[in-house]
N, C-alpha and C positions, 0 to 999 in steps of 0.2 A: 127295523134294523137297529141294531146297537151296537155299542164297543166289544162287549163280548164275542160278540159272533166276528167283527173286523181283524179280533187280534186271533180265533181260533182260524181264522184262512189264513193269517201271515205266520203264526207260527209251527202252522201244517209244513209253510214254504221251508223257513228254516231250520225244522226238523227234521226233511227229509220225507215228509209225509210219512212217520211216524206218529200214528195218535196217541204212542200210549208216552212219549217224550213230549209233545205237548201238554197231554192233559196234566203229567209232571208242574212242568214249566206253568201251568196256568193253574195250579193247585184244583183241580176238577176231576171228573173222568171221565173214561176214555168214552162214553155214549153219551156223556154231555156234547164232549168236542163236538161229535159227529152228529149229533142234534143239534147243535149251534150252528154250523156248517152247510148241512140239509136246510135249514129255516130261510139261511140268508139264501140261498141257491134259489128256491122255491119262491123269496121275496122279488127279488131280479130276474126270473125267469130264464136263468142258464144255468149249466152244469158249469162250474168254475174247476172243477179237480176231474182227469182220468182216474177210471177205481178198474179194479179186480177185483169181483166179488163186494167183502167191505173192506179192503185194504185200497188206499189213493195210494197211486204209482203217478202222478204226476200233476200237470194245470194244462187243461185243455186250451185251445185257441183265447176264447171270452178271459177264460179266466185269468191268463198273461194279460192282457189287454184291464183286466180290473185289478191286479195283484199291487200294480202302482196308484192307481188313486185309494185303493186300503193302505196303503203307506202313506202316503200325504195324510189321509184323514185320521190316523192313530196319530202320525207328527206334530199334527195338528192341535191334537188334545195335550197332547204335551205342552204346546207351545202358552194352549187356554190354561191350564193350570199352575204354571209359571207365573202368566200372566196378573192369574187372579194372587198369587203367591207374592209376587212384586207390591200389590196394591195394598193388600193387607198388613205388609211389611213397613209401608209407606205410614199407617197408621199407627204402627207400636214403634217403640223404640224409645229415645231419649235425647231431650233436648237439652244441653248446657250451655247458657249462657253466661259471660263476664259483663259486668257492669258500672259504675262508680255510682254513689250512695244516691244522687243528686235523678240519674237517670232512673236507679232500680226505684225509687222511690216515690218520684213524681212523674217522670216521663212512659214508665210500660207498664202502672196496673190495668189501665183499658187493653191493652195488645194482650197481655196476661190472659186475662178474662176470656176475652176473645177464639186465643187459642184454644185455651183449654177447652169452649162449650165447642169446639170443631175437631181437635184432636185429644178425647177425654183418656186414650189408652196408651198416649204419650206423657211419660216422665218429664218435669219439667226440674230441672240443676240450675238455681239460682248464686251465681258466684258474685261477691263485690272486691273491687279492690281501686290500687292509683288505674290509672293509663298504663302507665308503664309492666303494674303488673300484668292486667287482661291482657297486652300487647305478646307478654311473654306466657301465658296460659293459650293464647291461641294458637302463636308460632308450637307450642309443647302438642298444640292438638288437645289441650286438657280441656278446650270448649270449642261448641260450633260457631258463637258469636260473640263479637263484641261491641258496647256502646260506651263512646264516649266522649270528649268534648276537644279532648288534645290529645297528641302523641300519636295517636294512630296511623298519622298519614308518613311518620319517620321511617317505618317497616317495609321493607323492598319487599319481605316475604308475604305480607297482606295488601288487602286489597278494601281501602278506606270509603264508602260511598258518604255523601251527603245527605242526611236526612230532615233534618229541620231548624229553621234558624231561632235565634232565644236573645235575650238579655237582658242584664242583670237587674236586678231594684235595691233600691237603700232604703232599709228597713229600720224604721226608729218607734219609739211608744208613744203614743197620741201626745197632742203640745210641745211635741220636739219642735225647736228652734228654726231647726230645716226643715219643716214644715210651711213655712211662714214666707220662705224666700225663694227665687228660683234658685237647682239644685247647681252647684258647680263644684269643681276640685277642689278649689281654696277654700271654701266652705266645710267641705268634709274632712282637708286637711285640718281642720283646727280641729277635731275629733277624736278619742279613742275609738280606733277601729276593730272590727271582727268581719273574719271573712274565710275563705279557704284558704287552706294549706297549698302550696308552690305546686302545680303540677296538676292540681283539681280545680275541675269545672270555672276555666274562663278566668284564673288566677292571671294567669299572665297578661293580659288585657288589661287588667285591673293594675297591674305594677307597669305595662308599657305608657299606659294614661297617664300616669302621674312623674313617671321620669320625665317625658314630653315635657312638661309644664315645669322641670325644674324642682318638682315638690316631693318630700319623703314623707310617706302616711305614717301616720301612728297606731302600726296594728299591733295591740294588744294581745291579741289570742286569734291565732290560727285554726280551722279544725275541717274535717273530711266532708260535714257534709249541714246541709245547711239547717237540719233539727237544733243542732248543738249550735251555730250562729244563731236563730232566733231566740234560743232559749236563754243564753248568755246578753244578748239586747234583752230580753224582757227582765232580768237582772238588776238592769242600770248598768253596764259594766261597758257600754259603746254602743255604738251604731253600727250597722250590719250592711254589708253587701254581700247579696245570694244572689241564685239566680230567679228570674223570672218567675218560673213555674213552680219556683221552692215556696210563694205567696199565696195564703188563699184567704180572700178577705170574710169569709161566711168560719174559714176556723181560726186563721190568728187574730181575734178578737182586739185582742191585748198590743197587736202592733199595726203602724201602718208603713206603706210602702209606698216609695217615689221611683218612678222609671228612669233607669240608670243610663238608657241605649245613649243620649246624644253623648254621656261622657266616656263609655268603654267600648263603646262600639257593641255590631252583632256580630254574635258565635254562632257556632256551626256546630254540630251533633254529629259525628259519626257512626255509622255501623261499620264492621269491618268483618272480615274473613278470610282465611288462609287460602294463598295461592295454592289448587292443586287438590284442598280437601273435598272430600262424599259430601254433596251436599243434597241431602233427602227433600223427598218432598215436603214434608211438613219443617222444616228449614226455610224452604221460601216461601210456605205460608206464613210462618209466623213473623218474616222481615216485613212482606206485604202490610201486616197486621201494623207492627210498629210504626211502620213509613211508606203509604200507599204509593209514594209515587216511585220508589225501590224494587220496580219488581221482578218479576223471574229472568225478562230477558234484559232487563238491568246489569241483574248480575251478572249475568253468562255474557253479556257484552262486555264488563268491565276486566271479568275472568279471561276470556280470550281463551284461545285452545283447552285452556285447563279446564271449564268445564265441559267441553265436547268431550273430550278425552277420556274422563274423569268417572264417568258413570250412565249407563244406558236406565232407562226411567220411560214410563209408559207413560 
């Protein structure tokens, strides 16, 4: 039994039992049809069609009685090639992520990795920018994801998850002074400082600290992302506060780091995503990847209707 011979009985039915409009309809001809037909008849051991001669005039008893499960089983096929259609689908495509420097940088080349050696036929769109811009690139739909440290949870239109907590260290070059002492505000206050720019990675924490205590730091230079902090303290030009993960004691050689957490407290990392948007399957793989404990029915919990709604997925 094969598909050939299932679609040469149903489109007998909706031909009219015309073979030579079938064999049309199924690009064949008209002694194939009827050898297709004759095979399956002789497989099942009924006559499925009344003939005249070699003209069908009609579907004998059996053959009414099997004219519907050949339509189930060609629907069927349909349904499997879809099926297999969706999955394949699931595999190509394009991933756009927004980021800030601090996360693209230290926080998802293992996810990265990860990805790619599981979905290698997927495009991966690495975007950097503030908060505020991913915010507005996701609401645009211009990415599937974003990570970041602030701002994300302001947007009614996304949908902010918790992924992992961090914070910050004070980064100075070997013999620094603050090395010597336990670390405190006043201490750092008397310092030219380097740190992020207003808005990036755990800034605000850092200017709430010090207001608290009555004290205005001395920051020196500002900057997006914590390469150009370190680089500027290995200078001599101040003392650095980065974040956590921005430290790696096997490559910045040239500086060391003091843990910041009792003075600015821990941050929080978000991932975010648009109320409402397709979210593929390799979309919640790659969140899993970044943030195991983020996972599918994480999100669709946190989505609510919207991702019921939103997309059927095998």
């Amino acid at each position: 039994m094969n598909f050939q011979q299932l679609r040469s009985v149903r489109e007998a039915v909706r031909c009219g039992f015309n073979l030579t409009e079938v064999a049309n309809v199924l690009h064949t001809s008209q002694p194939g049809v009827s050898r297709q037909i004759r095979e399956l008849e002789e497989e099942l051991g009924i006559e499925l069609f009344v003939r005249a001669g070699k003209r069908l005039t009609g579907l004998t008893e059996p053959g009414s009685h099997v004219l519907p499960i050949v339509e189930r089983l060609l629907m069927e096929s349909i349904n499997l090639k879809r099926a297999g259609q969706e999955f394949v689908a699931q595999q190509v495509g394009v991933l756009s992520i927004a980021a800030t420097h601090s996360q693209a940088r230290y926080a998802m080349p293992m996810a990265v990795q990860e990805f790619r050696a599981h979905f290698p036929n997927v495009k991966l769109h690495l975007h950097q920018g503030s908060p505020e811009q991913i915010a507005q690139m996701l609401m645009s739909g211009e990415v599937d994801i974003g990570i970041a440290s602030e701002a994300l949870t302001a947007y009614p239109q996304l949908v902010a998850l918790p992924c992992y907590r961090w914070t910050h260290s004070v980064i100075v070059p070997p013999g620094h002074p603050l090395l010597d002492a336990p670390l405190t505000l006043e201490s750092l206050a008397q310092h030219p400082l380097i740190t992020y720019d207003t808005g990036f990675t755990g800034r605000s924490r850092i200017d709430e600290a010090f207001s608290q205590r009555g004290l205005v730091p001395h920051i020196v230079l500002a900057a997006m992302d914590a390469d150009v902090i370190k680089t500027y303290v290995d200078l001599g030009m101040g003392v650095g506060i980065v974040a956590g993960i921005a430290y790696d004691a096997e490559r910045d050689t040239t500086l060391r780091a003091i843990d910041a957490g009792r003075l600015f407290g821990i941050n929080l990392t978000r991932l975010a995503v648009r109320r409402g948007n397709y979210l593929r399957k390799y979309v919640y793989a790659f969140i899993e990847s970044f943030a195991p404990t983020v996972t599918r029915a994480v999100v669709e919990q946190a989505l609510g209707d919207d991702a019921k709604a939103s997309h059927y997925e095998i």
